[in-house]
N, CA, C and O of each residue as an XYZ file, in Angstrom:
772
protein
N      81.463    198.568    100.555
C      81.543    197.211    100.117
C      82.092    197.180     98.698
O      81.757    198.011     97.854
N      83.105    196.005     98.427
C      83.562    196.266     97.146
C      82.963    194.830     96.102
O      83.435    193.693     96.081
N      81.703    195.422     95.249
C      81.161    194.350     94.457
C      82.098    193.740     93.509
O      81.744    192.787     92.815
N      83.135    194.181     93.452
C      83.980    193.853     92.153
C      84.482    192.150     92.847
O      84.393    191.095     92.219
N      84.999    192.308     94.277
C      85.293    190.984     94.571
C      84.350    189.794     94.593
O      84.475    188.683     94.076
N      82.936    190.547     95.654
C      81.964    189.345     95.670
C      82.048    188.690     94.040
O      82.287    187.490     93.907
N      81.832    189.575     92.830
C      81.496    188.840     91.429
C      82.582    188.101     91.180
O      82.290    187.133     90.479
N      83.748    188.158     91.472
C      84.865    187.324     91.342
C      84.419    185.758     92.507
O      84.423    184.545     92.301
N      84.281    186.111     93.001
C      84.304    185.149     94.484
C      83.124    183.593     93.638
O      83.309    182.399     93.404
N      82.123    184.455     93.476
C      80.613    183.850     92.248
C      81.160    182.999     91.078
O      80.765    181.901     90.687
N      82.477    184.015     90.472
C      82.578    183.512     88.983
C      83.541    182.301     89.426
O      83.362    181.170     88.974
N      84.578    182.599     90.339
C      85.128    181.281     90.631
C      84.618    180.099     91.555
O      85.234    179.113     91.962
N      83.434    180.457     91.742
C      82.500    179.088     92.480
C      81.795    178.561     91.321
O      81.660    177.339     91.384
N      81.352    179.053     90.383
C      80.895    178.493     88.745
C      81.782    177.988     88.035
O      81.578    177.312     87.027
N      82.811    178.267     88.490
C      83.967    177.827     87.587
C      84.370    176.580     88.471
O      84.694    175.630     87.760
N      84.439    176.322     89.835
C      84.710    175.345     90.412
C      83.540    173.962     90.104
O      83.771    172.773     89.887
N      82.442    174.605     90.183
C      81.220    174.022     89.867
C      81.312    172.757     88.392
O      80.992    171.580     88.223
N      81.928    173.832     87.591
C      82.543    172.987     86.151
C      82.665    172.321     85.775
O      82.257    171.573     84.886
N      83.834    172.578     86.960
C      85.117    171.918     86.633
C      84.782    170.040     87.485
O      85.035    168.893     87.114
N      84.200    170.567     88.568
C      83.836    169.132     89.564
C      82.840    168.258     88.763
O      82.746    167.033     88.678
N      82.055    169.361     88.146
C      80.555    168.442     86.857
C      81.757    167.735     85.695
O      81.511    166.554     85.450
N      82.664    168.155     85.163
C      83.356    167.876     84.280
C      84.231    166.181     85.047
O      84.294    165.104     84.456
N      84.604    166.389     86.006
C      85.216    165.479     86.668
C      84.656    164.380     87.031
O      85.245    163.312     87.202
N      83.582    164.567     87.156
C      82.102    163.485     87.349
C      81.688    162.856     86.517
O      81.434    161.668     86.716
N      81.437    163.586     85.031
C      81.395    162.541     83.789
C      82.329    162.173     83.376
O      82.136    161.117     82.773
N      83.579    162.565     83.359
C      84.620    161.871     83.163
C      85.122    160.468     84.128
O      85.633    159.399     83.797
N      84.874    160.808     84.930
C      84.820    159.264     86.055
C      83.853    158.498     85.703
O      84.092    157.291     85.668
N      82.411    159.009     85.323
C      81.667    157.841     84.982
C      81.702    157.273     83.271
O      81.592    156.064     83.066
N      81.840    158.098     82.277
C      82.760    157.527     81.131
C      83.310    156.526     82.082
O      82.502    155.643     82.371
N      84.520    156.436     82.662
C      85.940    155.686     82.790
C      85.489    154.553     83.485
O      86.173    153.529     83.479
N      84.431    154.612     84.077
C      83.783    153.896     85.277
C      83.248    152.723     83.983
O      83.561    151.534     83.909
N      82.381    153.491     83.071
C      81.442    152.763     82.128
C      82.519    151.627     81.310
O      82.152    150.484     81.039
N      83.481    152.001     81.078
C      84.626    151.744     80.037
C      85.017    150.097     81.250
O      84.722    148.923     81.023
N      85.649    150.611     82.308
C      86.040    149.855     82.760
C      85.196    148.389     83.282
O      85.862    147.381     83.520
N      83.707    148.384     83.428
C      82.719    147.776     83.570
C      82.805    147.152     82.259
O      83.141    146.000     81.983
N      82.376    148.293     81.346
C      81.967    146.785     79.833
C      83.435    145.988     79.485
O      83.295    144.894     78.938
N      84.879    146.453     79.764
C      86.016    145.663     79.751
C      85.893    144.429     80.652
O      85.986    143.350     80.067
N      85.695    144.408     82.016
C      85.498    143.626     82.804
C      84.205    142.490     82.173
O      84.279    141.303     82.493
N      83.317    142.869     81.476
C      81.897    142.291     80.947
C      82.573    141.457     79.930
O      82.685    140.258     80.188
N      83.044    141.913     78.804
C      83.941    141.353     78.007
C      84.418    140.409     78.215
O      83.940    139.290     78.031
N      85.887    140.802     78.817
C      86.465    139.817     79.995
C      86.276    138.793     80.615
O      87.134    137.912     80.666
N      85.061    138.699     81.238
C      84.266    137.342     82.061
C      83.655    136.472     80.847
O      83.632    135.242     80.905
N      83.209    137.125     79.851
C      82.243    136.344     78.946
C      83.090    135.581     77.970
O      82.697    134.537     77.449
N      84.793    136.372     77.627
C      85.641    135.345     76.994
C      86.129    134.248     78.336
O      86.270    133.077     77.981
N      86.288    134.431     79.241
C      86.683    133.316     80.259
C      85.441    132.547     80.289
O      85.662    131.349     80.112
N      84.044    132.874     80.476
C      83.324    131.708     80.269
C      83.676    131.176     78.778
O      84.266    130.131     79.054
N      83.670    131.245     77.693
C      84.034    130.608     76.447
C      84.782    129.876     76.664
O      84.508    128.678     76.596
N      86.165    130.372     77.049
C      87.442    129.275     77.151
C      87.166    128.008     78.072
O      87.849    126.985     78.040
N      86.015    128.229     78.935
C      85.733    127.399     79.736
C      85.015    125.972     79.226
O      85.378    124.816     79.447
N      83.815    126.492     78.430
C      83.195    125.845     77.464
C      84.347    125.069     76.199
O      84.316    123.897     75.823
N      84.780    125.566     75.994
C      85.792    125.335     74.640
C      86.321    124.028     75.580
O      85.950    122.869     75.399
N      87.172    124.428     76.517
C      88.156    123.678     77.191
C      87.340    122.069     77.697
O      87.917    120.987     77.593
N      85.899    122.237     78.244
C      85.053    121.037     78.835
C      84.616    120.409     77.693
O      84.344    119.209     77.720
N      84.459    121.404     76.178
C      84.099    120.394     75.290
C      85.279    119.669     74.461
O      85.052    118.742     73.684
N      86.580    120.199     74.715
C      87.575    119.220     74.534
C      88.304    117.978     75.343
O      89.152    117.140     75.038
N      87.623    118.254     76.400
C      88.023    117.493     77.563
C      86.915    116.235     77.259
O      87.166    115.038     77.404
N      85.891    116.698     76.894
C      85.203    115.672     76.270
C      84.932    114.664     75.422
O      84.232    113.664     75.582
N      85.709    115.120     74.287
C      86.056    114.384     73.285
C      87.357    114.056     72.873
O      87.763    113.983     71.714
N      88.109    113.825     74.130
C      89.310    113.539     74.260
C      89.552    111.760     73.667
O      88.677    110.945     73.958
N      90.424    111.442     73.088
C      90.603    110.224     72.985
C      91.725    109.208     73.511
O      92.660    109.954     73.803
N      91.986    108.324     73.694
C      93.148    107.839     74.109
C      93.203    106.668     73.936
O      92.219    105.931     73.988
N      95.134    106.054     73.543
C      95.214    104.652     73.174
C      94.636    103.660     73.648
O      94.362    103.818     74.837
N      94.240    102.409     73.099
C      94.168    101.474     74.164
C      94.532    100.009     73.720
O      94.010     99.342     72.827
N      95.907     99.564     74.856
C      96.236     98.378     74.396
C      97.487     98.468     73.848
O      98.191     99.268     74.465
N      98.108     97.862     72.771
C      98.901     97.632     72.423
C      99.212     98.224     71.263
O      98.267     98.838     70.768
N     100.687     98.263     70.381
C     100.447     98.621     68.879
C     101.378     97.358     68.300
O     102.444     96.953     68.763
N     100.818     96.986     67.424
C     101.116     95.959     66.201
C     101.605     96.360     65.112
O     101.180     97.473     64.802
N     102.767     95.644     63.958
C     103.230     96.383     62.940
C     102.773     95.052     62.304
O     102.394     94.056     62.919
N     102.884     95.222     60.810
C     102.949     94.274     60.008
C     103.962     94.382     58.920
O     103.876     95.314     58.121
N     105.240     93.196     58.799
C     106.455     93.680     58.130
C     106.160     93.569     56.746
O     105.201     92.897     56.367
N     106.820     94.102     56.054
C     106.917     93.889     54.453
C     107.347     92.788     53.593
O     108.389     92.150     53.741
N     106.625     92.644     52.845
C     106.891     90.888     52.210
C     108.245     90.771     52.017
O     108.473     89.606     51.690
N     109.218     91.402     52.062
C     110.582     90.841     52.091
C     111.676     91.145     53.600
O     112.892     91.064     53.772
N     110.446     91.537     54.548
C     111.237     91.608     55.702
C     112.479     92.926     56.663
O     113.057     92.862     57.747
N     112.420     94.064     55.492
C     112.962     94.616     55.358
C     112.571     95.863     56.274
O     113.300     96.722     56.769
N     111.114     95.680     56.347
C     110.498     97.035     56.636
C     108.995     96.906     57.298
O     108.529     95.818     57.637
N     108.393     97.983     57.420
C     107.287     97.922     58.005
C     106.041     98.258     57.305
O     105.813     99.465     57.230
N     105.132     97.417     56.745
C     104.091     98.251     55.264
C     102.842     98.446     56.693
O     101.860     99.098     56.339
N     102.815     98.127     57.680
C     101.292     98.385     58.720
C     101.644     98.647     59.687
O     102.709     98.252     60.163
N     100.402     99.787     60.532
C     100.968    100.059     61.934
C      99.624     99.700     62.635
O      98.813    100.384     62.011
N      99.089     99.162     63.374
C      97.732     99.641     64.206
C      98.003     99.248     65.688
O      98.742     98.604     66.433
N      96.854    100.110     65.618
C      96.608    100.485     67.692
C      95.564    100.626     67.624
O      95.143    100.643     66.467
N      94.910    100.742     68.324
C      93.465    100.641     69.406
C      93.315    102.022     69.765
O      94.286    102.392     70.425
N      92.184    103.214     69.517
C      91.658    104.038     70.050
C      89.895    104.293     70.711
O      88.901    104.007     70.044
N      89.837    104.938     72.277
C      89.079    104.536     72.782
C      88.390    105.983     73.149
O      89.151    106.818     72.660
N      87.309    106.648     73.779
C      87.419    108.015     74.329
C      87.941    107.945     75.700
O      87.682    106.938     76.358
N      88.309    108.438     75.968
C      88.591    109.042     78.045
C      87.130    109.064     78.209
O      86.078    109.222     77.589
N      87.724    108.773     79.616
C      86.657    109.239     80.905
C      85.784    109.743     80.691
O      85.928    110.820     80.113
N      84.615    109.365     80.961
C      83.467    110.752     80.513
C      82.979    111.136     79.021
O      81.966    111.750     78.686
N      83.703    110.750     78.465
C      83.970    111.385     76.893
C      82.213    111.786     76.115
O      81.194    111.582     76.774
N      82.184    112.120     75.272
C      80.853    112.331     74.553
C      80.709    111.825     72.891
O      79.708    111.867     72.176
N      82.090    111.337     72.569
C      82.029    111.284     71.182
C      83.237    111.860     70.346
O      83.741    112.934     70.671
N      83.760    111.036     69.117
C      84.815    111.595     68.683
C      84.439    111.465     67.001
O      84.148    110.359     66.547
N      84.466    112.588     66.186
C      84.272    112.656     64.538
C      85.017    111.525     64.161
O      86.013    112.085     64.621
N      85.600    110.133     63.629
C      86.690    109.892     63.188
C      87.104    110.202     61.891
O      88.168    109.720     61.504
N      86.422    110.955     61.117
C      86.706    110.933     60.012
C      87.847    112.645     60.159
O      88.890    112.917     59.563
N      87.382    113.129     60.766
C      88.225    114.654     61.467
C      89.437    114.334     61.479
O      90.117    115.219     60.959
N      90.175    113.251     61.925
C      91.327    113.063     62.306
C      92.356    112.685     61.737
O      92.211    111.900     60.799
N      93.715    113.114     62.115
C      94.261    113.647     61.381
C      95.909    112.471     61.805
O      96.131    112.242     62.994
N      96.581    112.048     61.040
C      97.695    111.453     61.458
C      99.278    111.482     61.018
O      99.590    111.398     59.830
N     100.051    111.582     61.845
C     101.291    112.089     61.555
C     102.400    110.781     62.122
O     102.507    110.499     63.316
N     103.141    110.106     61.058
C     104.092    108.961     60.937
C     105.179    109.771     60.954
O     105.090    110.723     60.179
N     106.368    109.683     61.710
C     107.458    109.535     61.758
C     108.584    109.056     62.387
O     108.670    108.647     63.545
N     109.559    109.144     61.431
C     110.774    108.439     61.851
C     112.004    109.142     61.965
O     112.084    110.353     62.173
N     113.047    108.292     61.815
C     114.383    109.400     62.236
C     114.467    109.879     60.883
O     114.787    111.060     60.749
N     114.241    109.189     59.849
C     114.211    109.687     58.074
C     113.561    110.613     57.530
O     114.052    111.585     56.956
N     112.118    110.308     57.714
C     110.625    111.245     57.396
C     109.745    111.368     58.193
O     109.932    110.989     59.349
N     108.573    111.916     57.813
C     107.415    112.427     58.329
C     106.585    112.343     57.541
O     106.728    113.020     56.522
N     105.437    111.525     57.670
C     104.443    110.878     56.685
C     102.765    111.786     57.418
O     102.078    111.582     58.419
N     102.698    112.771     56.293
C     100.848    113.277     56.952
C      99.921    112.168     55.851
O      99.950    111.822     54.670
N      98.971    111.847     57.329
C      97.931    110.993     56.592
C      96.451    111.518     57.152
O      96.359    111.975     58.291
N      95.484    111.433     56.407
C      94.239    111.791     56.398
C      93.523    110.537     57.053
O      94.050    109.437     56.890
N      92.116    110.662     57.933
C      91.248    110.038     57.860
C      91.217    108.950     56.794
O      91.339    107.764     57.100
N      91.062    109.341     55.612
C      90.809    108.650     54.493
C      91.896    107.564     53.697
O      91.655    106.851     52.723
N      93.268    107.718     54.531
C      94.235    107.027     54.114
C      94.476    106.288     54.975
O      95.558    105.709     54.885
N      93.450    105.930     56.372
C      93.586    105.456     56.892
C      92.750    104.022     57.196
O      91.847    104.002     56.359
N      92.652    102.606     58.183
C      91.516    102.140     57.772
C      91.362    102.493     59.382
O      92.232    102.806     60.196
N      89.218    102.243     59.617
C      88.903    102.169     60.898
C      88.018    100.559     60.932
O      87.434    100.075     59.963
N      88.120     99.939     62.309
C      87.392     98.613     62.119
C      87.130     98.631     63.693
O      87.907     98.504     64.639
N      85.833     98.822     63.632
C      85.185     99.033     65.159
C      85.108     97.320     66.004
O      84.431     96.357     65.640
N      86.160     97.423     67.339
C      85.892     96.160     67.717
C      85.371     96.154     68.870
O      85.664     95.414     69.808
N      84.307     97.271     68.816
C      83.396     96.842     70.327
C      82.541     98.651     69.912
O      82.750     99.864     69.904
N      81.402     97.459     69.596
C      79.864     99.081     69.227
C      79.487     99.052     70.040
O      79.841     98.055     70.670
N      78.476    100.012     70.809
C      77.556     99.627     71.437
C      75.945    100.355     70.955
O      74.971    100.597     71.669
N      76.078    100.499     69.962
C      74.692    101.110     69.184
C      74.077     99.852     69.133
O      74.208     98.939     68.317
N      73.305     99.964     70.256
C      71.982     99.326     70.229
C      71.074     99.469     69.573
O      70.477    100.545     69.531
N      70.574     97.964     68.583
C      69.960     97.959     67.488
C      70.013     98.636     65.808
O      69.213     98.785     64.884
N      71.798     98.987     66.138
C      71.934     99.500     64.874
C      72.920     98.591     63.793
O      74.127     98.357     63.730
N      71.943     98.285     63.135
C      72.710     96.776     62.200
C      72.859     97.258     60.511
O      72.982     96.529     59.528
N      72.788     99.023     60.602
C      73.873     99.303     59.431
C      75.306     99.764     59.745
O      75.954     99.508     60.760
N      75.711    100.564     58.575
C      76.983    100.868     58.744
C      77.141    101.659     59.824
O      76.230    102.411     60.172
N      78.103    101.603     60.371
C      78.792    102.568     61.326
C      78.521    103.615     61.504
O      77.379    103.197     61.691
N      78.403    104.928     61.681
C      77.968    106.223     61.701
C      79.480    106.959     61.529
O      79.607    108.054     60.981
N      80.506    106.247     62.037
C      81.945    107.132     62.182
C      82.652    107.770     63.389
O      83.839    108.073     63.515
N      81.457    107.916     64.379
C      81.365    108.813     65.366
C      81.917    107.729     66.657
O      81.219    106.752     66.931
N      83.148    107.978     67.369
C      83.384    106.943     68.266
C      82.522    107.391     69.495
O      82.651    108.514     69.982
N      81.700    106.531     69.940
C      80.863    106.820     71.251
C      81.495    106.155     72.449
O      82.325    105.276     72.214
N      81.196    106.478     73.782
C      81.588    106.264     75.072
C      81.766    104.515     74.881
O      81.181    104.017     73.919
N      82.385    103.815     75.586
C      82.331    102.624     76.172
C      82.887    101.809     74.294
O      82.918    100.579     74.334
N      83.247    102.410     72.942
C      83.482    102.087     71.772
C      84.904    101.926     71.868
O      85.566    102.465     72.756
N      85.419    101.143     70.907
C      86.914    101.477     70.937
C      86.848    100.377     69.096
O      86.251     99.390     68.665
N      87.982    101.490     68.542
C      88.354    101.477     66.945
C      89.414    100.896     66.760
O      90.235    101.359     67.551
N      90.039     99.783     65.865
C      91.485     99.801     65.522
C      91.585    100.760     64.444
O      90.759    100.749     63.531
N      92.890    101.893     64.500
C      93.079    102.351     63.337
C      94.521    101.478     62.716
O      95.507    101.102     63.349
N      94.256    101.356     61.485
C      95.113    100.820     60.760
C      95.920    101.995     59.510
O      95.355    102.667     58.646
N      97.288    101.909     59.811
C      98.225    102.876     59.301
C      98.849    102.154     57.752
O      99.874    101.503     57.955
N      98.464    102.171     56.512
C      99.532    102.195     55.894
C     100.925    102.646     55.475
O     100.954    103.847     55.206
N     101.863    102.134     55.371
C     103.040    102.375     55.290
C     103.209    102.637     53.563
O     103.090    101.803     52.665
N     103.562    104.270     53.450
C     103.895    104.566     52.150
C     104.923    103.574     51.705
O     105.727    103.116     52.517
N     104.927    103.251     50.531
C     105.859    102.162     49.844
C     106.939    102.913     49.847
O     107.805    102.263     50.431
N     107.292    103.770     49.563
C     108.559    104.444     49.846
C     109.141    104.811     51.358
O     110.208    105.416     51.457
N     108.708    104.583     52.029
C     108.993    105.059     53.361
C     108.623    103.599     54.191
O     108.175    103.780     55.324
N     108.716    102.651     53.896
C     108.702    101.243     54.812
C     109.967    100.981     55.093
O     110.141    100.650     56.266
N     111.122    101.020     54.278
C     112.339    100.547     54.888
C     113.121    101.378     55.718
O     114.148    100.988     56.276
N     112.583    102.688     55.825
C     112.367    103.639     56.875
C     112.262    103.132     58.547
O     112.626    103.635     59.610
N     111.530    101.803     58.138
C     111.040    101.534     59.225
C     111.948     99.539     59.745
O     111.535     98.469     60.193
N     113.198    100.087     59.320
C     113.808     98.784     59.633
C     113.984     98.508     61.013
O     113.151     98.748     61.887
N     115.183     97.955     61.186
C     115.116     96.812     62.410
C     115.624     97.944     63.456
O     116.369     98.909     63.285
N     115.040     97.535     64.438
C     115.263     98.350     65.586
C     115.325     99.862     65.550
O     116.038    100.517     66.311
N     114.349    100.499     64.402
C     113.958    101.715     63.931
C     113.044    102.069     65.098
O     112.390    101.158     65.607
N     112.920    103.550     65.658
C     111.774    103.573     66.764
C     110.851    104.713     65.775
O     111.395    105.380     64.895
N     109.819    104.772     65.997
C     108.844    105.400     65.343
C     107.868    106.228     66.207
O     107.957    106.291     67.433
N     106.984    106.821     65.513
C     105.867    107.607     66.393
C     104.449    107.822     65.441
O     104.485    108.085     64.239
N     103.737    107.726     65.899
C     102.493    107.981     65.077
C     101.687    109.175     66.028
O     101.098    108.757     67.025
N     101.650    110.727     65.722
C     100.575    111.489     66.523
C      99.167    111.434     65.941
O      98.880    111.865     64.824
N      98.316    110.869     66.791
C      97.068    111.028     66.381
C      96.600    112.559     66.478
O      97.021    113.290     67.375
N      95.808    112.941     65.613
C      95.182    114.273     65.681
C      93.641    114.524     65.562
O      92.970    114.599     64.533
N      93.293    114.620     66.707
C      91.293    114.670     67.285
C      91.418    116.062     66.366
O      92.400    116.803     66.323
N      89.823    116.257     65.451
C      89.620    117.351     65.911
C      89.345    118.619     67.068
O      89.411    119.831     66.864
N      89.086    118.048     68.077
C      88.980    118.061     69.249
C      89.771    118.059     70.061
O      90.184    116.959     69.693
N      90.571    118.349     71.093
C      91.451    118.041     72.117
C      92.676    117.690     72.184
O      92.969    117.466     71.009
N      93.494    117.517     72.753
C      94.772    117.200     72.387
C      95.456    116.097     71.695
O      95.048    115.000     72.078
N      96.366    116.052     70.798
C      97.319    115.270     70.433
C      97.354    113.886     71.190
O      97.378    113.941     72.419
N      97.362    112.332     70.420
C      97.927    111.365     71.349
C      99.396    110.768     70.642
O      99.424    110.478     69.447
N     100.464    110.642     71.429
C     101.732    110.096     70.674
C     101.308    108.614     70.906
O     100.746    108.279     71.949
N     101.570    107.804     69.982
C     101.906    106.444     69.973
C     103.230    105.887     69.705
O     103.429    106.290     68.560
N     104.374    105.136     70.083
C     105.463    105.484     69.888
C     105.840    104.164     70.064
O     105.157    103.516     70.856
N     106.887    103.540     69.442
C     107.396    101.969     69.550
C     108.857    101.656     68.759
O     109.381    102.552     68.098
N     109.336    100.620     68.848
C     110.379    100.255     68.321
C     110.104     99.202     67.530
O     109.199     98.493     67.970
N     110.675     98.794     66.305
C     110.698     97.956     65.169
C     111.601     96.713     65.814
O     112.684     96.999     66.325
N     111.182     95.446     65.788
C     111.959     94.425     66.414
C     113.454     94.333     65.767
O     113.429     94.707     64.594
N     114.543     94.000     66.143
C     115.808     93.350     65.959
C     115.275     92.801     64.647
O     115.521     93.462     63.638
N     114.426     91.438     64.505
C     114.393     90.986     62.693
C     112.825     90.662     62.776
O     112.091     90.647     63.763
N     112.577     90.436     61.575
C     111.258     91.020     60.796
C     111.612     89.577     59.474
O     112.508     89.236     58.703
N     110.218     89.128     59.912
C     109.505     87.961     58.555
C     108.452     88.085     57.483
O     107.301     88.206     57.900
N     108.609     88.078     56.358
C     107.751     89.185     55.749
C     106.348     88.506     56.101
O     106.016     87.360     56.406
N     105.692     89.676     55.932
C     104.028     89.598     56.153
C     103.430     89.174     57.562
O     102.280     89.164     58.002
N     104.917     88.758     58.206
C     104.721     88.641     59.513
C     104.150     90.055     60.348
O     104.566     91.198     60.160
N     102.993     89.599     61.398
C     102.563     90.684     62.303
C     103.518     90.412     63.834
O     103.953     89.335     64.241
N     103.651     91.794     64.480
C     104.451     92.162     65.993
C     103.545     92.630     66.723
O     102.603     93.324     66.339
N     103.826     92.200     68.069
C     103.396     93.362     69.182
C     104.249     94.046     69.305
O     105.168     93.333     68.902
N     104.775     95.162     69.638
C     105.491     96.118     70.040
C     105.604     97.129     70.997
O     104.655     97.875     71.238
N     106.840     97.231     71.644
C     106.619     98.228     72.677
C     107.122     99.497     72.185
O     107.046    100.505     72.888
């Protein structure tokens, strides 16, 4: 009998042994890796989900008409307002968050919350007979009122078309968009399409 082979035969079944133990934690490493990626993974798709329902929530949208008010010599446009309301479902909108963008074929006017006016024409805070809170609630609707930079009203002459993007903190963009009538009486107010 030749022992020299059996010990070979041994050393390469230990060595196979190894090599298969080696192959085993390495699959479950890869196994582990690929699980907490997948874990990851699901828990940012629930987020985006959340993110997405709480913007869907505090979505806002026009309502009604938009009105200009021309400039005391007729020339131009010194006011813009429209009517904002929440969507469907909604939960509430910051107004002071929001953010507004005037332009024309000339310029582009950024305006703040604060350069803006708000005048609530339908509350429904029951029993609340101070100021406003700010916060547009379900079934509420705001006029916002746009001043027209003094430099940028005749910007807004006759048959000028314009755009105002409202900006929610929250949810998407609303365009408001209209044309400046053929002629304009000063201090006179428009409906506009």
């Amino acid at each position: 009998m030749n022992f020299k082979n059996n010990h070979e035969y041994a050393f390469t079944g230990l060595e196979a042994a190894i090599v298969l133990i080696a192959f085993i934690v390495v699959a479950a490493v890869f196994g582990y890796v690929v699980l907490g990626s997948g874990f990851l993974t699901s828990q940012k798709a629930q987020e985006t989900v959340h993110t997405g329902i709480s913007q869907a929530m505090s979505t806002v949208q026009q309502s009604g008409g938009i009105s200009i008010q021309a400039n005391a010599d007729g020339t131009g446009v010194q006011k813009v307002e429209f009517y904002l309301q929440l969507a469907a479902s909604g939960t509430g909108a910051e107004m002071s968050a929001f953010g507004y963008t005037l332009s024309t074929s000339k310029n582009t006017t950024t305006l703040t919350a604060n350069d803006v006016t708000y005048t609530w024409v339908k509350e429904v805070a029951a029993g609340n007979h101070g100021p406003h809170t700010g916060v547009l609630a379900p079934k509420e609707m705001v006029m916002v009122t746009i001043p027209v930079p003094a430099d940028t009203q005749s910007d807004l002459g006759y048959g000028e078309k314009f755009m105002v993007e409202v900006k929610p903190a929250l949810g998407a963009s609303i365009p408001v968009a209209a044309t400046v009538p053929g002629a304009l009486s000063g201090n006179n107010w428009y409906d506009v399409v």
